[in-house]
ROVOSE-956648 format. One record per atom (N, C-alpha, C, O): residue in one letter; x, y, z. Coordinates in steps of 0.02 Angstrom, whole numbers, padded with zeros to 5 digits, always signed. Layout:
<pts>
AXYZ;...
</pts>
This chain:
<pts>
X+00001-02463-04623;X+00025-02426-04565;X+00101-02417-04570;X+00136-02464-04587;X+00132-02344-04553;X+00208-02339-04567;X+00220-02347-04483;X+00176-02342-04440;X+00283-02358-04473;X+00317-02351-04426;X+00396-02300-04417;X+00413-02287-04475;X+00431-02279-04383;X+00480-02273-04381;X+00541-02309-04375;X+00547-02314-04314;X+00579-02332-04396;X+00656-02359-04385;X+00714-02306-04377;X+00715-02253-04407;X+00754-02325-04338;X+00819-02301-04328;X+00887-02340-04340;X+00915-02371-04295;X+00914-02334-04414;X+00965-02382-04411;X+01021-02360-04382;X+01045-02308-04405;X+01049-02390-04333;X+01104-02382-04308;X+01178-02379-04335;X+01204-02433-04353;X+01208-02332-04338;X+01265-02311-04389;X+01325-02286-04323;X+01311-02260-04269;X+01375-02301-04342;X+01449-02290-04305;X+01460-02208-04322;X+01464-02184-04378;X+01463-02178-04266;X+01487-02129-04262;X+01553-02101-04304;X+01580-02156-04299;X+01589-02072-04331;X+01662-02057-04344;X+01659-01979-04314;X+01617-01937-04332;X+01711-01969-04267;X+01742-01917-04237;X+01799-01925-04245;X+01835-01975-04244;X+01809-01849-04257;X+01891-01803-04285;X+01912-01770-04215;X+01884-01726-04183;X+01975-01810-04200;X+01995-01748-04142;X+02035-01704-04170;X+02076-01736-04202;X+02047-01638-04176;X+02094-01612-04215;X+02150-01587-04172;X+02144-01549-04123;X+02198-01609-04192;X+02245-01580-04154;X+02311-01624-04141;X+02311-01683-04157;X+02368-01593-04113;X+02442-01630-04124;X+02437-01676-04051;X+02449-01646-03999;X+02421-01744-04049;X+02428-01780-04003;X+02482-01789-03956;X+02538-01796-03981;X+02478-01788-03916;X+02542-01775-03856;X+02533-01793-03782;X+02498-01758-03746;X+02563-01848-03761;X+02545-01882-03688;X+02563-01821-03643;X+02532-01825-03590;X+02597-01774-03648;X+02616-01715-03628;X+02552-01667-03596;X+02558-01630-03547;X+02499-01677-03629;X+02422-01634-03636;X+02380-01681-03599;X+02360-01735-03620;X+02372-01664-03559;X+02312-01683-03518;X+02266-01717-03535;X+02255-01775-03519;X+02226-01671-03580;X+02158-01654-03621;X+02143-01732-03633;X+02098-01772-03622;X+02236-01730-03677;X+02246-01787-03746;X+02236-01853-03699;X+02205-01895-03732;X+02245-01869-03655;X+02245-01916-03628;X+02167-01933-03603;X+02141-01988-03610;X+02133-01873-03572;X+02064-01901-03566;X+02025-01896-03589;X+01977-01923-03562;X+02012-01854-03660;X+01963-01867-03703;X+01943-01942-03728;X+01881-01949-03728;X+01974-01991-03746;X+01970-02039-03773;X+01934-02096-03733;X+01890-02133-03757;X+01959-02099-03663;X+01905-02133-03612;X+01860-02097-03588;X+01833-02117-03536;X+01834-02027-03621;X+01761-01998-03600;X+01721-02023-03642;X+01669-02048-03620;X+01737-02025-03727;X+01691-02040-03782;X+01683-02116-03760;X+01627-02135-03740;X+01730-02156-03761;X+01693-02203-03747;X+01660-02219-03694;X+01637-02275-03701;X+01644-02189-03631;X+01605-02189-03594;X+01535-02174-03600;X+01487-02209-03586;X+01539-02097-03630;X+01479-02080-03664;X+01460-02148-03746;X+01406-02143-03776;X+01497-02186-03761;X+01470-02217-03817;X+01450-02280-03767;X+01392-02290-03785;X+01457-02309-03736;X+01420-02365-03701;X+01355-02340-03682;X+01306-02365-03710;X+01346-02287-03632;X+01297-02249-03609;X+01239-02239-03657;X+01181-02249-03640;X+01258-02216-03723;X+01223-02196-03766;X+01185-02252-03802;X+01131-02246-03831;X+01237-02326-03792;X+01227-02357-03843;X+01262-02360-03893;X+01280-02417-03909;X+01286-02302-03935;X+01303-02310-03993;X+01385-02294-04017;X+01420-02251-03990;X+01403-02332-04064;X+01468-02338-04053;X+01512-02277-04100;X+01523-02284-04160;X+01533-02225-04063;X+01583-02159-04103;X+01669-02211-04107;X+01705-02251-04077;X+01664-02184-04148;X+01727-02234-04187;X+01792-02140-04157;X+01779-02080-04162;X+01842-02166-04136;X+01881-02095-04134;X+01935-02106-04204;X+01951-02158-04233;X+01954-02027-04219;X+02011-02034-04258;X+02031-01970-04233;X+01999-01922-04213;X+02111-01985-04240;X+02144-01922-04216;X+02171-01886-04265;X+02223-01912-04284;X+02153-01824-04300;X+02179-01789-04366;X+02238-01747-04342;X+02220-01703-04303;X+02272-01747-04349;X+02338-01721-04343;X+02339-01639-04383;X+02315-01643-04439;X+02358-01584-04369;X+02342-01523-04405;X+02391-01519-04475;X+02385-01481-04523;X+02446-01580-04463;X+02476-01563-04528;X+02458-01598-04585;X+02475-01588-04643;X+02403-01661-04552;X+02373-01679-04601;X+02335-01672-04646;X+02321-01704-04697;X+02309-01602-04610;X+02241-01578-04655;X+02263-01524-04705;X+02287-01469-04692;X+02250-01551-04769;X+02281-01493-04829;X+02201-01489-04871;X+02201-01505-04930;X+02160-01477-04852;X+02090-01460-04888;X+02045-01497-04859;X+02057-01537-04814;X+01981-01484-04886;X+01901-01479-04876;X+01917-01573-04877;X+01895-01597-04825;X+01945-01619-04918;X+01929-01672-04931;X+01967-01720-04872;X+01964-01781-04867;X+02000-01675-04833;X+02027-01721-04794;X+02003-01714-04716;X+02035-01723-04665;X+01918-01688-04727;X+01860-01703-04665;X+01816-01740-04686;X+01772-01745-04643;X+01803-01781-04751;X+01754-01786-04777;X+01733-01864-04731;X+01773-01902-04703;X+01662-01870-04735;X+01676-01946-04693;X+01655-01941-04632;X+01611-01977-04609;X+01680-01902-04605;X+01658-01850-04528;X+01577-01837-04475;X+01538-01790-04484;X+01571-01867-04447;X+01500-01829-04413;X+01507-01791-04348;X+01465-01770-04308;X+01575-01789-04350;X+01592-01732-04292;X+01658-01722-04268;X+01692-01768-04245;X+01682-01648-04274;X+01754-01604-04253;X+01762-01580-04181;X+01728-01547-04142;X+01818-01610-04181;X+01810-01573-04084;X+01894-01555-04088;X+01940-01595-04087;X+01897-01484-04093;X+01969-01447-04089;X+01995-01448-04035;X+01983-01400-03998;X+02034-01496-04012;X+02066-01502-03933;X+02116-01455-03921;X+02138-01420-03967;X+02141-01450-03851;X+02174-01412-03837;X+02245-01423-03869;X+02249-01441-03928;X+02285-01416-03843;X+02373-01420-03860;X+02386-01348-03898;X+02434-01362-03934;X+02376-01304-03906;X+02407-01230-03952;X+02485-01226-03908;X+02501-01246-03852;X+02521-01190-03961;X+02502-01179-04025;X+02511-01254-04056;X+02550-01297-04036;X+02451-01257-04124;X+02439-01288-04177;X+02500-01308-04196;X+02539-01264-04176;X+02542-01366-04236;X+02583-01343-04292;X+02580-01334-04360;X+02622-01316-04402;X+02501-01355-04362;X+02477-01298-04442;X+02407-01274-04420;X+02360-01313-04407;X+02403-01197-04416;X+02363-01171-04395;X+02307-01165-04462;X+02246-01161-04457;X+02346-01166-04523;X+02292-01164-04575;X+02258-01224-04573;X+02201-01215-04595;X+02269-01290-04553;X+02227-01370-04545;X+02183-01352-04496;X+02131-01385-04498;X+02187-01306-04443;X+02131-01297-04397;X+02076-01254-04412;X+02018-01268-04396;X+02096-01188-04451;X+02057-01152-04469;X+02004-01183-04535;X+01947-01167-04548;X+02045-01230-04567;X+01998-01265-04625;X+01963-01316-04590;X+01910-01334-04614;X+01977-01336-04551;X+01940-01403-04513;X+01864-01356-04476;X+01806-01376-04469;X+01881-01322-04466;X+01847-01271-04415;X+01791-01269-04457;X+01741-01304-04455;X+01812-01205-04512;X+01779-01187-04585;X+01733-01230-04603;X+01676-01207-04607;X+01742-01296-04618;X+01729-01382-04650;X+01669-01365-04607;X+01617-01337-04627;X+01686-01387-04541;X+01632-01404-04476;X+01536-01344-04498;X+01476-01350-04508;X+01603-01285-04492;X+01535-01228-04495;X+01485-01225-04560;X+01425-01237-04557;X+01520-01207-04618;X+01482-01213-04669;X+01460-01279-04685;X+01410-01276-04720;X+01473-01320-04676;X+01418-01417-04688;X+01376-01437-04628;X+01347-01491-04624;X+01375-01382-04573;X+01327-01418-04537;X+01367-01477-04487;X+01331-01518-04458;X+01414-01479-04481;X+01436-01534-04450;X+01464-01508-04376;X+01501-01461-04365;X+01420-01575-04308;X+01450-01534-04237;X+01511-01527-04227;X+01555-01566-04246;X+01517-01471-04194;X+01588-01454-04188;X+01595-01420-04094;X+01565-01376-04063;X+01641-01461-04081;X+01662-01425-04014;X+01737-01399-04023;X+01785-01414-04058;X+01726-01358-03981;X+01838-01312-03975;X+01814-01288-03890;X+01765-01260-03865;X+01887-01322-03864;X+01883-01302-03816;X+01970-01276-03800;X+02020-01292-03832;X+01967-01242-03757;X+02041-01200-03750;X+02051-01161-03822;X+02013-01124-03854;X+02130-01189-03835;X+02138-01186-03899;X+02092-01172-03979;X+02089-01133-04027;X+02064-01231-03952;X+01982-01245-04009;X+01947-01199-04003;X+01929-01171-04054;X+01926-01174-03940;X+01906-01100-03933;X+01905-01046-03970;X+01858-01016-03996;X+01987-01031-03969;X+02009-00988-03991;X+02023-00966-04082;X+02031-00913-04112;X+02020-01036-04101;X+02019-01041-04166;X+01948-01054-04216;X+01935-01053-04276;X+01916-01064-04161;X+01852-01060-04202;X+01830-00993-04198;X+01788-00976-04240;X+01849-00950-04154;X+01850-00857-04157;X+01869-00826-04219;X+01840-00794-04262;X+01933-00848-04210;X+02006-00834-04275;X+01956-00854-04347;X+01938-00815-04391;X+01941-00928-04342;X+01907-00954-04409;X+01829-00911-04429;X+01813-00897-04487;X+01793-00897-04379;X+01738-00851-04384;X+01750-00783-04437;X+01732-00780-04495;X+01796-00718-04389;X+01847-00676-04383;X+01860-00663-04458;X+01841-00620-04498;X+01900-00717-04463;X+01926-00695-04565;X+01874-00718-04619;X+01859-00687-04670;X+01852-00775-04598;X+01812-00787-04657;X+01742-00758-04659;X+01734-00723-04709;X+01697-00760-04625;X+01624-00719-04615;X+01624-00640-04597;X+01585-00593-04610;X+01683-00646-04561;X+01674-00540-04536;X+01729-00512-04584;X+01737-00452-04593;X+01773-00571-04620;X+01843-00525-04668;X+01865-00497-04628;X+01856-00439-04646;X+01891-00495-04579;X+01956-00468-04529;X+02000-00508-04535;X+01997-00570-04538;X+02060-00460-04538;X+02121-00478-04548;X+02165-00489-04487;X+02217-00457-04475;X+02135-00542-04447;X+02179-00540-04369;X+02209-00609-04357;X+02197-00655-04396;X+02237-00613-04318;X+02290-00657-04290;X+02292-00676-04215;X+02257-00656-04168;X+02349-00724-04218;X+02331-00753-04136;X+02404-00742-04109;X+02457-00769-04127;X+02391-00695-04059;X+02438-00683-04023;X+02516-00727-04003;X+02574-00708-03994;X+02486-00787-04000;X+02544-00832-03974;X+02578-00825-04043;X+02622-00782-04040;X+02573-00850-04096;X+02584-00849-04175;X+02606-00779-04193;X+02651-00772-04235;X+02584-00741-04172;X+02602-00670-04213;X+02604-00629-04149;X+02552-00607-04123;X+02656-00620-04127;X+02663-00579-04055;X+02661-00503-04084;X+02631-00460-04051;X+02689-00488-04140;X+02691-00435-04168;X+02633-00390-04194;X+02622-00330-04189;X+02593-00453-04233;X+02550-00419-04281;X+02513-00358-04248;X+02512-00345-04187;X+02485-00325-04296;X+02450-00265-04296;X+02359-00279-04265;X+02321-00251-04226;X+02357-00320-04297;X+02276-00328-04270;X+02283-00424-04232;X+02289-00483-04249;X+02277-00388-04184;X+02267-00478-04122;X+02203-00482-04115;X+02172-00432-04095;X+02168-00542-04131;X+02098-00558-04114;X+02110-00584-04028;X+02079-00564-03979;X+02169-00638-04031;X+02178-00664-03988;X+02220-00654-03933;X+02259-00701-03928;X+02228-00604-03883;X+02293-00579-03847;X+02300-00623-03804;X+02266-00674-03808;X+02338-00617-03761;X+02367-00663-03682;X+02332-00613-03627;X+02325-00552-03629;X+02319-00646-03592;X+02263-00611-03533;X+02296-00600-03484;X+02345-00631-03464;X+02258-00534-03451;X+02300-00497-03404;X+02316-00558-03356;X+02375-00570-03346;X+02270-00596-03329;X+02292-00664-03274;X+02278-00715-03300;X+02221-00725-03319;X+02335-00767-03309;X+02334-00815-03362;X+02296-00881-03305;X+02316-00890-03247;X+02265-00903-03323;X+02202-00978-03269;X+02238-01019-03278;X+02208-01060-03313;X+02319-01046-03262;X+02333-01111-03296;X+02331-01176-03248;X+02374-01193-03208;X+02268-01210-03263;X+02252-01244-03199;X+02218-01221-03135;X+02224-01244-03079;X+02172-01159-03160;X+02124-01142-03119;X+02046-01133-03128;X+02014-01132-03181;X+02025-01128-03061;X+01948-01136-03069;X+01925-01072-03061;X+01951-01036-03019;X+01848-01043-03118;X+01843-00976-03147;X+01770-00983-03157;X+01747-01022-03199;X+01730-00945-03116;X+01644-00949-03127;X+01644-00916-03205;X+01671-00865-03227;X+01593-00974-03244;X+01565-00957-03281;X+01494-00951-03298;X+01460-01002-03300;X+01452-00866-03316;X+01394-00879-03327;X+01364-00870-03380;X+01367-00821-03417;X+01317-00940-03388;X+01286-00964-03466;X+01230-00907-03469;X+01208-00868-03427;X+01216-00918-03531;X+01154-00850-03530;X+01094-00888-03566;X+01099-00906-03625;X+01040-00897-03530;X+00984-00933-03546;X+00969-00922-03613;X+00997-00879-03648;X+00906-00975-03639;X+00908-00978-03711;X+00969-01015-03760;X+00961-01047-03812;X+01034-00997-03724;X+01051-01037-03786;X+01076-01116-03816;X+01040-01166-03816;X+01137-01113-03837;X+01160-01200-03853;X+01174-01215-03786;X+01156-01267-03759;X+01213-01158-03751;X+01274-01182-03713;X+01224-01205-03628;X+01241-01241-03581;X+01154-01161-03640;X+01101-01164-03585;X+01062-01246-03590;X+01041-01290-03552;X+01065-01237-03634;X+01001-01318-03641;X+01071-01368-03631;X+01044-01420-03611;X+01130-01380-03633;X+01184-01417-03613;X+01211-01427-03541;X+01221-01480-03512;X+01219-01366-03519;X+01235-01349-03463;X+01192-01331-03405;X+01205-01348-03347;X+01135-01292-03424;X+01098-01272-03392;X+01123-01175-03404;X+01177-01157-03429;X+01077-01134-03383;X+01093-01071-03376;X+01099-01051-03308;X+01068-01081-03265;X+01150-00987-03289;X+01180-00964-03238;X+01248-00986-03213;X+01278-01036-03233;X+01268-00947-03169;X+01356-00977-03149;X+01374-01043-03160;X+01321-01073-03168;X+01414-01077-03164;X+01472-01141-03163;X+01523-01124-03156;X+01546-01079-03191;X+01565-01163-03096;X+01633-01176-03109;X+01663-01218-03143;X+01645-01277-03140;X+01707-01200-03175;X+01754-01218-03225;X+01804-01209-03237;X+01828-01152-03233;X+01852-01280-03265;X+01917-01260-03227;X+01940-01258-03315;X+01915-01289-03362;X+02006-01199-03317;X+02037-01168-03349;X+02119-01202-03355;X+02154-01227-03312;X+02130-01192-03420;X+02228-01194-03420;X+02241-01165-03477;X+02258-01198-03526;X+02235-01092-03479;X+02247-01040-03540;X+02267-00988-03518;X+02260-00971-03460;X+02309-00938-03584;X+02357-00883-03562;X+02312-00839-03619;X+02315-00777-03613;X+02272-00866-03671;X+02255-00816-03714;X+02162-00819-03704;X+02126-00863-03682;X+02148-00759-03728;X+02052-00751-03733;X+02051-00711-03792;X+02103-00706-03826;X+01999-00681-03809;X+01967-00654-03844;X+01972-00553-03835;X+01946-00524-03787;X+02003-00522-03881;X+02017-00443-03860;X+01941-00462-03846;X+01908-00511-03864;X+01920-00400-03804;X+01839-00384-03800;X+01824-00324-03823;X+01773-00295-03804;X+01878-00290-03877;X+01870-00239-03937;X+01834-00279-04000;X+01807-00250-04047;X+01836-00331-03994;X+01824-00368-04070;X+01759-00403-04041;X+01735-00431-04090;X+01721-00414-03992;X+01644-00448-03978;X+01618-00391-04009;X+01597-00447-03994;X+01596-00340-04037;X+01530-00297-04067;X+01548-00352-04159;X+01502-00383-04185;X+01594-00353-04179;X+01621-00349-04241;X+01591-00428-04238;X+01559-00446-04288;X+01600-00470-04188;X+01590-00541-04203;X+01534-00562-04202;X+01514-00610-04236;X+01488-00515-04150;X+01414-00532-04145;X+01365-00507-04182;X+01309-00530-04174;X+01380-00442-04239;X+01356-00431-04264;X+01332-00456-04348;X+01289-00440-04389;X+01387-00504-04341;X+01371-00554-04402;X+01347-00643-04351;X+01365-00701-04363;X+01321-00625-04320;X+01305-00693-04285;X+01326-00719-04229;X+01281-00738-04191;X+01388-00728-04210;X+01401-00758-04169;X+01373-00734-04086;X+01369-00677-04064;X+01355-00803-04049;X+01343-00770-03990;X+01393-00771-03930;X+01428-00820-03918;X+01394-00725-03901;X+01434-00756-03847;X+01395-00757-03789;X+01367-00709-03763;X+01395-00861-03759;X+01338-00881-03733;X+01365-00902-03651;X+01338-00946-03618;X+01421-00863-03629;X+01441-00866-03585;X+01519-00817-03575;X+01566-00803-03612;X+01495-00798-03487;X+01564-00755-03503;X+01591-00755-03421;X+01555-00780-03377;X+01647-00730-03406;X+01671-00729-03337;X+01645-00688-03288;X+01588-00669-03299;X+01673-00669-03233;X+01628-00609-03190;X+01626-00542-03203;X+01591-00497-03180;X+01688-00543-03262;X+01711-00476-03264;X+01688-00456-03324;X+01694-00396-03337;X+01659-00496-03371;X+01624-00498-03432;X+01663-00517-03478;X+01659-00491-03534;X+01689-00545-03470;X+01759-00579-03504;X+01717-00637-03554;X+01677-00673-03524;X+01726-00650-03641;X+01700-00710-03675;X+01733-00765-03648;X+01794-00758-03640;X+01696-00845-03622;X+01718-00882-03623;X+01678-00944-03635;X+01691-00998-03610;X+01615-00931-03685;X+01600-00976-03700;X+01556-00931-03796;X+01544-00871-03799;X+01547-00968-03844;X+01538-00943-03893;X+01513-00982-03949;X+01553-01018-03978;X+01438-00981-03973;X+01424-01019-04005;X+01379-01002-04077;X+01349-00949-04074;X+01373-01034-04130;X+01325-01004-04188;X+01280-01030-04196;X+01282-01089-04213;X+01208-00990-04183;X+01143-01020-04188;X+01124-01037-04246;X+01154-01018-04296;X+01063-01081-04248;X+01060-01129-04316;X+01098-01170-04346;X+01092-01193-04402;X+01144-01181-04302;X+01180-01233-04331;X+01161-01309-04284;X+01123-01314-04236;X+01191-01347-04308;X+01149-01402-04266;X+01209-01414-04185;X+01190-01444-04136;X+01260-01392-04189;X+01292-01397-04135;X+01388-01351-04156;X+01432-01360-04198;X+01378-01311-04107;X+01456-01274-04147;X+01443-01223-04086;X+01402-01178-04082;X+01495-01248-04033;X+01506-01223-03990;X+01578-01228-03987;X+01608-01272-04019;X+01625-01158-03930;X+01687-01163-03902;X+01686-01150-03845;X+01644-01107-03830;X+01736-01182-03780;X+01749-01144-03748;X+01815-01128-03706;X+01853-01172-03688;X+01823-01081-03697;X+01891-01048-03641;X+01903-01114-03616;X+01954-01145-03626;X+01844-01138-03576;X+01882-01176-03523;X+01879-01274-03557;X+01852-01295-03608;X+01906-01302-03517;X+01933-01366-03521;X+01860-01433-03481;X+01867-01458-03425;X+01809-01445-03518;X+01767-01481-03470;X+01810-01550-03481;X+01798-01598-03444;X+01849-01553-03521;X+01878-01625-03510;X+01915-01659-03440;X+01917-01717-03422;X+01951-01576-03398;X+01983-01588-03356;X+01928-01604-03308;X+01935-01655-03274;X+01867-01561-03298;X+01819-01574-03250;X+01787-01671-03242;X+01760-01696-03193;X+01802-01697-03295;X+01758-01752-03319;X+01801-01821-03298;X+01863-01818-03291;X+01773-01867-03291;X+01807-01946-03283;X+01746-01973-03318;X+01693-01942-03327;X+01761-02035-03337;X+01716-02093-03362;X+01657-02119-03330;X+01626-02165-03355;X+01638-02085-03266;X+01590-02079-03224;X+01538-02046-03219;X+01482-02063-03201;X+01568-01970-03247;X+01537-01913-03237;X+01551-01878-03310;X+01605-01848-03309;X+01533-01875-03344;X+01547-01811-03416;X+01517-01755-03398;X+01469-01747-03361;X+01554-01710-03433;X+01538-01644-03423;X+01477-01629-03480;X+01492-01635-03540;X+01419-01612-03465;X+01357-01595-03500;X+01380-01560-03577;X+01352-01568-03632;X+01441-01519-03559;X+01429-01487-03626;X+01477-01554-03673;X+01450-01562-03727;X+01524-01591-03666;X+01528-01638-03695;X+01498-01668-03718;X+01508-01678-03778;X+01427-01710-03673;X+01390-01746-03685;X+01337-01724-03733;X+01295-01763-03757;X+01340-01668-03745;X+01280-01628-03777;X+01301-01619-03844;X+01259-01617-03889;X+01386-01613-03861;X+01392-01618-03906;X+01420-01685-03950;X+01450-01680-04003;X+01404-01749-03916;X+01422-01806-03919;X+01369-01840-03954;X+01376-01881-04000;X+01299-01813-03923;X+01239-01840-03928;X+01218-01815-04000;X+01185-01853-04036;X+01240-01736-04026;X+01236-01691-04088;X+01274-01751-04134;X+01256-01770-04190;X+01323-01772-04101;X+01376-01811-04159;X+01329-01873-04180;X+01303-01864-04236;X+01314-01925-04152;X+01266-01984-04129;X+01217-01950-04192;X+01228-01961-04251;X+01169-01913-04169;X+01104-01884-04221;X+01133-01878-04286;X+01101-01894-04336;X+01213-01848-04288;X+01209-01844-04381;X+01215-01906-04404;X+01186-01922-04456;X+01248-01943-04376;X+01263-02016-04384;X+01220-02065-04391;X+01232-02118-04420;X+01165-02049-04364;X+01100-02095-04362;X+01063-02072-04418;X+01023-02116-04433;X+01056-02012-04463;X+01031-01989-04504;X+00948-01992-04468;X+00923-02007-04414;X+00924-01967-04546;X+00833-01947-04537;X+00816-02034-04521;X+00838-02088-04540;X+00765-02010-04475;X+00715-02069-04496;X+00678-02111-04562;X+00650-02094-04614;X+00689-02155-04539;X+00656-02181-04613;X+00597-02215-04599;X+00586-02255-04553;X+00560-02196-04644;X+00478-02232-04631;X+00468-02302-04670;X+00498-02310-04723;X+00440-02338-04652;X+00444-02404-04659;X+00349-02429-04643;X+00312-02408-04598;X+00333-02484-04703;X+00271-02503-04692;X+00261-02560-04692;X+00282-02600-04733;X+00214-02573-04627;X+00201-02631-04592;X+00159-02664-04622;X+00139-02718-04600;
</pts>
């Protein structure tokens, strides 16, 4: 007779991004995971990757999950876009929220669609902006968002409106959603006005972004679902396949 086992394995999570008591975010991400790791049971180990640390593919390796925090601008935007990259093509969960958002667009954008665009804050000039500054910047405001059933962001959240609170000046042109979704990407939530603010790639086991900030919504009490959803994605790679075992 076989049975199932589950060996229990330590999580490792990458926060990416330039740490700064300055950032909100930075301050309460770290007592959410471990909230969600008691809850869960299982123990996510944090590490904080710094963007200037990352100079290639080998310096994610190790990893069972990327979460691009806020703070933009980056101070190496190429460590985010490769961290990003890393996440998508290996299968590994990945959350971006704000910032992270925006660069997992950017990282989509050049490498899978070959567009040659840029992020507004970074290149005020350039010719092609994926990423502009929005006509009304949310900084520190609350902004209905609605999920669109079926997808990652639905089985996390649930589908239909949420409020959600915001602290961003840049989104997504909404000249460049035909160009993004037509090689895959969905966009699995958006504002009232049809505005992208949530965006994710199916078949992957977890690789979501969004506009808004669920970290700010969240305390050690309460996590915000789409956190937890991608916490639990982190946990599963970490735990690997089952292994069969005979009694």
């Amino acid at each position: 007779m076989n049975a199932t086992e589950h060996r229990p394995t330590a999580a490792r999570l990458a926060l990416v991004g330039d740490r700064s008591r300055l950032v909100q975010a930075h301050t309460r991400i770290p007592a959410l995971i471990e909230a969600q790791s008691r809850l869960r049971r299982s123990r996510i180990e944090v590490y904080w990757l710094a963007t200037t640390a990352i100079d290639g593919p080998e310096s994610l390796d190790g990893f069972d999950g990327l979460w691009a925090v806020p703070g933009s601008p980056y101070r190496n935007e190429a460590g985010v876009v490769t961290a990003i990259e890393w996440a998508r093509t290996n299968e590994v969960p990945f959350l971006g929220t704000c910032g992270g958002f925006q660069y997992m667009l950017i990282e989509f954008a050049r490498h899978v669609c070959q567009l040659d665009v840029e992020h507004a804050e970074l290149g005020p000039t350039a010719k092609d902006q994926l990423i502009v500054e929005m006509a009304c910047s949310l900084l520190g405001e609350e902004e209905t968002v609605v999920v669109d059933g079926g997808t990652l962001a639905a089985s996390a959240m649930g589908a239909g409106p949420s409020t959600e609170r915001f602290f961003c000046r840049y989104g997504l042109d909404p000249a460049y959603v035909e160009s993004l979704t037509e090689r895959g990407l969905v966009i699995s939530g958006r504002d009232v006005t049809g505005d992208a603010r949530v965006a994710e790639l199916p078949g992957h086991p977890f690789f979501v972004g969004a506009l808004f900030q669920p970290e700010l919504a969240s305390d050690p009490s309460w996590v915000h679902p789409l956190i937890a959803g991608f916490l639990g994605a982190v946990c599963a790679r970490a735990a690997g396949p089952v292994l069969e075992v005979a009694n």
